[in-house]
N, C-alpha and C positions, 0 to 999 in steps of 0.2 A: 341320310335320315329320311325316311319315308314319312310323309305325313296323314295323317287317317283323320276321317269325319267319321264318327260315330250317327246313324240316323234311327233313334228308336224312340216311341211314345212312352215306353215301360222306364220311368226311372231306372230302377233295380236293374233291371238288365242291362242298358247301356252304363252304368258304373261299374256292373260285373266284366261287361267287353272293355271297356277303359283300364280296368285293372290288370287283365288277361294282356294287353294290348303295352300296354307300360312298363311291364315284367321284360321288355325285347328293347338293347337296346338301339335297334338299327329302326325302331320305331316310333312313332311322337303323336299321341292320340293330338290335336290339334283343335275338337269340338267335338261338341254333340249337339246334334238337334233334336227337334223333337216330332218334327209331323216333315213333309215332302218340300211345304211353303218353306218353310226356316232351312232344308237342305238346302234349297238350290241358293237363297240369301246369300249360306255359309259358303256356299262353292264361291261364288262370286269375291265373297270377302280375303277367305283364306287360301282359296287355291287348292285343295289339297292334293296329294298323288292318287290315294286308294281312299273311296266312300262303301262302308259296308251297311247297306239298305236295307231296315226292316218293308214290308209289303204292305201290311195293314195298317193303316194309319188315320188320325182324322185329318180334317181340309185337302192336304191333298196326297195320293197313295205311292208305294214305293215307282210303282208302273211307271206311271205319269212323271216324279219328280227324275226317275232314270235318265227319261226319254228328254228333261227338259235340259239335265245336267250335262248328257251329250253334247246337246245342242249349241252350250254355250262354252262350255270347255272339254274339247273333244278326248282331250291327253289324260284328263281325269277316272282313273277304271273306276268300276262300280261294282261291287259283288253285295248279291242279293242276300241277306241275313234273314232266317223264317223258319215260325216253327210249322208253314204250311206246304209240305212237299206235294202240292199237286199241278200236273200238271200246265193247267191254263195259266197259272201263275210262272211257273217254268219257262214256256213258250214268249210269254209277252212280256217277260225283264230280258230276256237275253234278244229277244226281237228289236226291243229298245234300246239294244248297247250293253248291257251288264256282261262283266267280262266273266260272271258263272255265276254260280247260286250254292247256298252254304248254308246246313239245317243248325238248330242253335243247339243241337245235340254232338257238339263238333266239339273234339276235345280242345282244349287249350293251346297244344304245341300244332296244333294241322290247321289250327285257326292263324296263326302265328305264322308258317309256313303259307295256310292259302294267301293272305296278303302279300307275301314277300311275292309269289306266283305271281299273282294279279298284276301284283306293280310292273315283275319282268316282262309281259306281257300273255302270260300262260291263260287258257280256259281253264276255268275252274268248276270240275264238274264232278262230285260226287258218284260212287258207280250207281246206286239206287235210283240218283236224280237222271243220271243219264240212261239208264233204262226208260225213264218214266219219257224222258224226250223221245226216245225211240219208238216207245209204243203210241206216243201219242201222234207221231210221223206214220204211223202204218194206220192211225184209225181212218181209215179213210173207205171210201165204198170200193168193193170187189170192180162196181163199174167203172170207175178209173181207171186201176191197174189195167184189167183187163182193154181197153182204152191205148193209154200207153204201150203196152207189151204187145198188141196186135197192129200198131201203126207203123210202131220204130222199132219193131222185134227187139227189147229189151230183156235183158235176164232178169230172171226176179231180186237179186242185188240192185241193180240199174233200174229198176222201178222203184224201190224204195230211194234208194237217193234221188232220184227224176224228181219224186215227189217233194225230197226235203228243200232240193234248190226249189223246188215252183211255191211251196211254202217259206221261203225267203231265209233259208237256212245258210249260214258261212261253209266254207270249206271246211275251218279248222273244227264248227260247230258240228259237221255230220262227222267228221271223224271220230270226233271224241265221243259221239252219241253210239258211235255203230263200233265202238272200238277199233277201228283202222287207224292203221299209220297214215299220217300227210300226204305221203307219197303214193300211197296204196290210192286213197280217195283222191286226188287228185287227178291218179290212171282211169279211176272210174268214171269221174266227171267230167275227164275227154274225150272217152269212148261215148259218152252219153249227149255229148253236144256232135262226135263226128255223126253219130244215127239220127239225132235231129236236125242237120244240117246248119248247125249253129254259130257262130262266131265271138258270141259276148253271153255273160247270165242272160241280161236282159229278152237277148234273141231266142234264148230256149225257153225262157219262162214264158214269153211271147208266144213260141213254138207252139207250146205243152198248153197252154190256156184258150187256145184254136181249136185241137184235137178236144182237150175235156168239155169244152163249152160247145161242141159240136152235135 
């Protein structure tokens, strides 16, 4: 049995996720809260496996209560519940730990299905939403790339991921952003630490933050 925190300010909606959520039964809605302060409370109390995060909330936001619920129980997934597919919000719940983000225009069964994901330990990334990550991975100035791709002769693939690790992107997160296989991006991000003469993240972000800040 999985256990799910419901986190939303909107009555109505989080009885309508409870109900959706109740309908499964490999699943056990276990709470609801209502703003970020009462999530993290709830973690604390009940423990639960899978918490689906609304973003906007009063006292304190999904962002922050994400980043807080990590913190304290690491095993806990988080997937970001919202009817706001934009980017900045995109970037900083799953920068935070959320194990993917999920618009509320999500049917009932792939709702049902992304928790089961989450829990396995799957990204959960919409293709829309993972576009939106991707483009927001390439907004960056032409001076960079070019930066990069004239230091460590990268391809223009290998700049775009360069970029997503130096913006503190996971493996399994560029993958699913850029659509690649694990393995595929994994080949990429060894190639891209062999041309930066790298041995750890930390040392090419290192690497990469010398060259742009130069």
């Amino acid at each position: 049995m999985i256990k799910v925190l419901i986190v939303d300010d909107q009555a109505i909606l989080a009885d309508g996720i409870s109900s959706v959520l109740s309908s499964c039964p490999d699943l056990e809605v276990a709470g609801i809260a209502q703003d970020g302060i009462k999530a993290v409370e709830a973690v604390k109390k009940i423990s639960p496996d899978v918490v689906l995060m609304d973003i906007r909330m009063p006292n304190m936001n999904g962002v922050i209560a994400t980043q807080e619920i990590k913190r304290i129980r690491p095993e806990t997934k988080v997937l970001v519940l919202t009817t706001f597919d934009d980017s900045d919000y995109i970037l900083n719940a799953i920068n935070h730990g959320a194990s993917g983000y999920l618009l509320k225009d999500i049917s009932a069964n792939a709702l049902i299905e992304a928790v089961k994901n989450a829990y396995a330990g799957d990204t959960i990334l919409p293709a829309k939403v993972a576009k939106r990550i991707a483009d927001a991975a390439r907004m960056v100035s032409s001076d960079r790339e070019i930066k990069l791709k004239h230091r460590f002769a990268f391809s223009e693939r290998e700049v775009e991921i360069a970029l997503m690790i130096y913006e503190g992107f996971t493996n399994k997160q560029i993958a699913s952003a850029l659509k690649l296989s694990d393995g595929t991006a994994r080949n990429y991000i060894s190639s891209i630490y062999e041309k930066l003469g790298a041995s750890s993240r930390p040392d090419a972000v290192n690497l990469m933050r010398e060259t742009l800040n130069a």
